[in-house]
MMTF fields as JSON, N, C-alpha, C and O atoms, coordinates in Angstrom:
{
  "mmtfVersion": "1.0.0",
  "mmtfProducer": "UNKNOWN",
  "numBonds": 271,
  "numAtoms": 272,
  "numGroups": 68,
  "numChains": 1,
  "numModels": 1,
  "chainsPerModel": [1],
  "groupsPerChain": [68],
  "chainIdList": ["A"],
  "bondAtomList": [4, 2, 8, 6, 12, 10, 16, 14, 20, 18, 24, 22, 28, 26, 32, 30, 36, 34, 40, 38, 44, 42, 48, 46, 52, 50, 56, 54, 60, 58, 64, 62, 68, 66, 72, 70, 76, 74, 80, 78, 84, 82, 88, 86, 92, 90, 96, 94, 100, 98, 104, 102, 108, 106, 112, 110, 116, 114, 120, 118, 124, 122, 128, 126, 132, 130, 136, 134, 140, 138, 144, 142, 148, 146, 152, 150, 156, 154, 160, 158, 164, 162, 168, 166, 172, 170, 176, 174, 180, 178, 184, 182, 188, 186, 192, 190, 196, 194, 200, 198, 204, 202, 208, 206, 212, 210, 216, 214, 220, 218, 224, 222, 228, 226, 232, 230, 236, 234, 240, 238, 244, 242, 248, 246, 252, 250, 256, 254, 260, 258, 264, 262, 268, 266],
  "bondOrderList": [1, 1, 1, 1, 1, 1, 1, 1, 1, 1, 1, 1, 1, 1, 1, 1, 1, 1, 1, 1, 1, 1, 1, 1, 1, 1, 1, 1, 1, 1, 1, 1, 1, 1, 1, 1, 1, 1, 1, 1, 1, 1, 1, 1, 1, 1, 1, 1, 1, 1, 1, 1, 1, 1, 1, 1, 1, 1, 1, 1, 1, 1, 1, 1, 1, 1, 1],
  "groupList": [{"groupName": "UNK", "atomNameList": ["N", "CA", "C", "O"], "elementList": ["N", "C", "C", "O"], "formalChargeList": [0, 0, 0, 0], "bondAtomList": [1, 0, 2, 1, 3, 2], "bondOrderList": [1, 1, 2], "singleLetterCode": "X", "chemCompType": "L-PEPTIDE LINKING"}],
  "groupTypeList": [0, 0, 0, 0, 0, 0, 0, 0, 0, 0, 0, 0, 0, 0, 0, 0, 0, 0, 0, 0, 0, 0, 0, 0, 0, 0, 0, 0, 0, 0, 0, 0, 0, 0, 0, 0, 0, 0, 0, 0, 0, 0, 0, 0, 0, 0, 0, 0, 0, 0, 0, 0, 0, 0, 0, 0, 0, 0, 0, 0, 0, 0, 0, 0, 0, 0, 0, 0],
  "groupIdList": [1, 2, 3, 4, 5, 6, 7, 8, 9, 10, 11, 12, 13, 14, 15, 16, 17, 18, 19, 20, 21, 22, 23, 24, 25, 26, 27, 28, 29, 30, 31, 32, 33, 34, 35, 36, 37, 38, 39, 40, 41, 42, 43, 44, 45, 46, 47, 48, 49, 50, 51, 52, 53, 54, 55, 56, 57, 58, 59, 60, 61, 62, 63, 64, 65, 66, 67, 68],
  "secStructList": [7, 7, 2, 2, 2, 2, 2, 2, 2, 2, 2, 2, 2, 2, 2, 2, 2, 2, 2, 2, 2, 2, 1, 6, 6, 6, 1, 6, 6, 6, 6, 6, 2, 2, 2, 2, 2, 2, 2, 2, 2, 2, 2, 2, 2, 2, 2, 2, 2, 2, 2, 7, 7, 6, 6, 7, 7, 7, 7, 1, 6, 6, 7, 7, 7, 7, 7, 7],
  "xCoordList": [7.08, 6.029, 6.474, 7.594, 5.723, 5.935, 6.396, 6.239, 6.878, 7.31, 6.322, 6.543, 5.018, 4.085, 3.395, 3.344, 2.814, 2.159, 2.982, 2.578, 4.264, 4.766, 4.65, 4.455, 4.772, 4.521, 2.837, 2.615, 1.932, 0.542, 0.362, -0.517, 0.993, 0.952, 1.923, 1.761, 2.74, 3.599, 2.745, 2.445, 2.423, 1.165, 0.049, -0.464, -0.529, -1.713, -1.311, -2.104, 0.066, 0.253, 0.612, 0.309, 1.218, 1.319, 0.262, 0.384, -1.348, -2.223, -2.576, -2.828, -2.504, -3.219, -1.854, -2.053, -1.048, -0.057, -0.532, -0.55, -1.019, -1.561, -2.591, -2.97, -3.543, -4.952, -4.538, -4.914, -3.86, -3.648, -2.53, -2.312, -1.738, -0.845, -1.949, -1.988, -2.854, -4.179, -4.941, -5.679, -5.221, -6.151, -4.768, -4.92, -3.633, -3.094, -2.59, -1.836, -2.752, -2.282, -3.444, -3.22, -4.752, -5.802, -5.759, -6.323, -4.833, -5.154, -3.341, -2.217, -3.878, -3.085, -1.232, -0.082, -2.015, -0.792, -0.32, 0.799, -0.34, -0.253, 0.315, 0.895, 0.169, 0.603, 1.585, 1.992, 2.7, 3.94, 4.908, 5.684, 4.628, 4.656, 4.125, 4.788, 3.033, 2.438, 2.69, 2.442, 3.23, 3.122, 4.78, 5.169, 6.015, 7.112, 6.927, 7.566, 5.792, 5.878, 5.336, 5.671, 4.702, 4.025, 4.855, 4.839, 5.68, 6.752, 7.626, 7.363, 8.251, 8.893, 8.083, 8.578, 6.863, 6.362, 6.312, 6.708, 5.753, 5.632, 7.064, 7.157, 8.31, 9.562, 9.656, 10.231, 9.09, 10.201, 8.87, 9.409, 7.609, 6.46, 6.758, 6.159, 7.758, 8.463, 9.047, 9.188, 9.788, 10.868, 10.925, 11.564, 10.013, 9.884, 8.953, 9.034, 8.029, 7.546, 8.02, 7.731, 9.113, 9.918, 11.5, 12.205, 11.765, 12.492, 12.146, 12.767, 11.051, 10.22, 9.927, 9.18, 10.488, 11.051, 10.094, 10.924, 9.444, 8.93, 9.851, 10.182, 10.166, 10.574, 12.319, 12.805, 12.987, 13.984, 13.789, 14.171, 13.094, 12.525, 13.944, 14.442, 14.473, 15.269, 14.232, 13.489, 14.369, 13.789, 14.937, 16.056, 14.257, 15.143, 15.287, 16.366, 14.529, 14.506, 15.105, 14.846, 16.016, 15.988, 17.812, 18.315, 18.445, 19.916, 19.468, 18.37, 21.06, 21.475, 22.008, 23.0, 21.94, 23.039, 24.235, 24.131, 24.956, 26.889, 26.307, 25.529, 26.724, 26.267, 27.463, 27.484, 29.141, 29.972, 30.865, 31.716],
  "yCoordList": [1.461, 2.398, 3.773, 4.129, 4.663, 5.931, 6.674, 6.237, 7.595, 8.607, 9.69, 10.224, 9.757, 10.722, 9.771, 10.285, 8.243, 7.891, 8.066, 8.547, 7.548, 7.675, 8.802, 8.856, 10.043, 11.1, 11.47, 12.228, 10.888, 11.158, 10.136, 10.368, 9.204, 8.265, 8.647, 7.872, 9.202, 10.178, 11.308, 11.555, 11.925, 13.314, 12.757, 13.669, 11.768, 10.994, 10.248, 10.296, 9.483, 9.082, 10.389, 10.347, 11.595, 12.936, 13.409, 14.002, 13.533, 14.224, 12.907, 13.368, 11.765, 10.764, 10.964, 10.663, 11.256, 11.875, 13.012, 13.102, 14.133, 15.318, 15.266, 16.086, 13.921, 14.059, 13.254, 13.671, 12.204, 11.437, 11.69, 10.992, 12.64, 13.736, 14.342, 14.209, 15.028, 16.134, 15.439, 16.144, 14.26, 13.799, 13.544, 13.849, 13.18, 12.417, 13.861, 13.651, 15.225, 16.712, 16.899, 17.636, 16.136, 16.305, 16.002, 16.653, 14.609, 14.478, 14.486, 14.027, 15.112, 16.065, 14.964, 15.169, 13.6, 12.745, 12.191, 12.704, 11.552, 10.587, 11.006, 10.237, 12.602, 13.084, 13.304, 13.918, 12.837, 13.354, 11.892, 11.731, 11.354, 9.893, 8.836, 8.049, 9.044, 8.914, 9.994, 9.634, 11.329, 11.799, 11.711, 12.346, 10.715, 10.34, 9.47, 9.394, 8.47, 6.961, 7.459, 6.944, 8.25, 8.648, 9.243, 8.888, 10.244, 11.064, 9.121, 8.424, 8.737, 7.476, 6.617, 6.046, 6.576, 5.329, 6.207, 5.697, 7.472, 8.261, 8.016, 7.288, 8.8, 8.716, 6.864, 6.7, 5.909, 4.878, 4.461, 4.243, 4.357, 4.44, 5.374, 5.258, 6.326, 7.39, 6.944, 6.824, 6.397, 6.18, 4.609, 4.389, 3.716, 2.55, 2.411, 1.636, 3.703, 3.572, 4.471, 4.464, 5.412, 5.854, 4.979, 5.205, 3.962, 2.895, 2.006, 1.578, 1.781, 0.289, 0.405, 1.262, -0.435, -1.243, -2.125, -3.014, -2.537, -4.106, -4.475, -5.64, -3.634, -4.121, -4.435, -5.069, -4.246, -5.305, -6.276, -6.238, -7.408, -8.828, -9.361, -9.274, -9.852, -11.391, -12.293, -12.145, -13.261, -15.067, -15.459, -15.227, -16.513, -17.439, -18.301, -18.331, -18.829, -20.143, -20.061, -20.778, -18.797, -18.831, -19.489, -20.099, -19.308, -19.778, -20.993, -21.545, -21.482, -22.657, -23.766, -23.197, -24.618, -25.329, -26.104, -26.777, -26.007, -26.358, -27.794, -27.903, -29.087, -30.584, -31.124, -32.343, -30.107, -31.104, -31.416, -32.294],
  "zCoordList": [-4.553, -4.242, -4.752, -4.386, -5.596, -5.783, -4.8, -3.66, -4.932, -4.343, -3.391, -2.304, -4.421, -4.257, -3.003, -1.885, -3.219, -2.474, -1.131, -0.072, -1.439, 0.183, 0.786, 2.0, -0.104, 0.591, 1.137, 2.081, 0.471, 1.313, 2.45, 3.28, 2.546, 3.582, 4.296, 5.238, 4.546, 5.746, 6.26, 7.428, 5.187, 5.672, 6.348, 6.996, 6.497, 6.778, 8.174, 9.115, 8.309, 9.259, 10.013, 11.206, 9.569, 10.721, 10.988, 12.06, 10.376, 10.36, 12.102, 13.215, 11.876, 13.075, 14.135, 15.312, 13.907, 15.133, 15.504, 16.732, 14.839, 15.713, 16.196, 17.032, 15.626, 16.512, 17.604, 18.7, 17.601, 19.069, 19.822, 20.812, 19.489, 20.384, 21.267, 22.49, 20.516, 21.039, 21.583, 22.272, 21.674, 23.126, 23.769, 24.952, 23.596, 25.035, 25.615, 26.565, 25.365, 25.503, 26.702, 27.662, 26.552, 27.341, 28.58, 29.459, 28.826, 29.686, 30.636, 30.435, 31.427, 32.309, 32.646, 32.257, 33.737, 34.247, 33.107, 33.12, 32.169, 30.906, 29.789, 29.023, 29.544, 27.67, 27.628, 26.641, 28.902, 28.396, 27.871, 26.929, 28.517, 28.152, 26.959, 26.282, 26.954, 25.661, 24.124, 22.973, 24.542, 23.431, 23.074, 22.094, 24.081, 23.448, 22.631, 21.581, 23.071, 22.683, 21.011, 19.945, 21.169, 19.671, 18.728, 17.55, 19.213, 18.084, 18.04, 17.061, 18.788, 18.392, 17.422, 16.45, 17.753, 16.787, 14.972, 13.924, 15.137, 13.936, 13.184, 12.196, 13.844, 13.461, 12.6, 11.523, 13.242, 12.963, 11.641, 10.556, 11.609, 10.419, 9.175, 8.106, 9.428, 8.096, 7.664, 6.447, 8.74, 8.014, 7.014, 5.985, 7.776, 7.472, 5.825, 4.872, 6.177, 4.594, 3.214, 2.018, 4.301, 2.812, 2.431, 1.448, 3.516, 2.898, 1.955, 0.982, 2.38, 1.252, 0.009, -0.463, -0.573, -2.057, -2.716, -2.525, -3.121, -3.356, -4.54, -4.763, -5.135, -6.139, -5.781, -6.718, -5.057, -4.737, -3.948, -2.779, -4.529, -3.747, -4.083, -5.205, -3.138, -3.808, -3.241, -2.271, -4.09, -3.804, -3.522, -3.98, -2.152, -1.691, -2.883, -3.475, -3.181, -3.928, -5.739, -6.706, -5.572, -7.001, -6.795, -7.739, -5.766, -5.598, -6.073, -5.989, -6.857, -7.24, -6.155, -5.699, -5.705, -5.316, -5.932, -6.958, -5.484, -5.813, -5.482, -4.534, -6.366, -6.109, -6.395, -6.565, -6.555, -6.977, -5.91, -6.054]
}
């Protein structure tokens, strides 16, 4: 994956972290709790889509087997 895309799909997944930070900010008992669970889920979605590769696939099926 490009570089650039990962970077609008980080900006895009932060833009839906500040709108659903901002309702759970609304409501009074709940946003402090919910708005950990959210910086955690954001944090580990960054990071998960500026790790990803496709292009280092190994295939299982390309190993040889040893038959001697």
């Amino acid at each position: 994956m490009r570089t650039s895309l990962k970077i609008i799909l980080i900006g895009t997944g932060f833009f839906l972290f500040l709108l659903l930070f901002g309702i759970a900010k609304s409501f009074d008992g709940i946003g402090g709790l919910i708005g950990i669970l959210l910086m955690i889920g954001f944090y580990a979605g960054a990071k998960a889509i500026w790790k990803y590769n496709p292009e280092k696939k190994e295939d299982s099926s390309s190993h040889e087997l040893d038959k001697s």
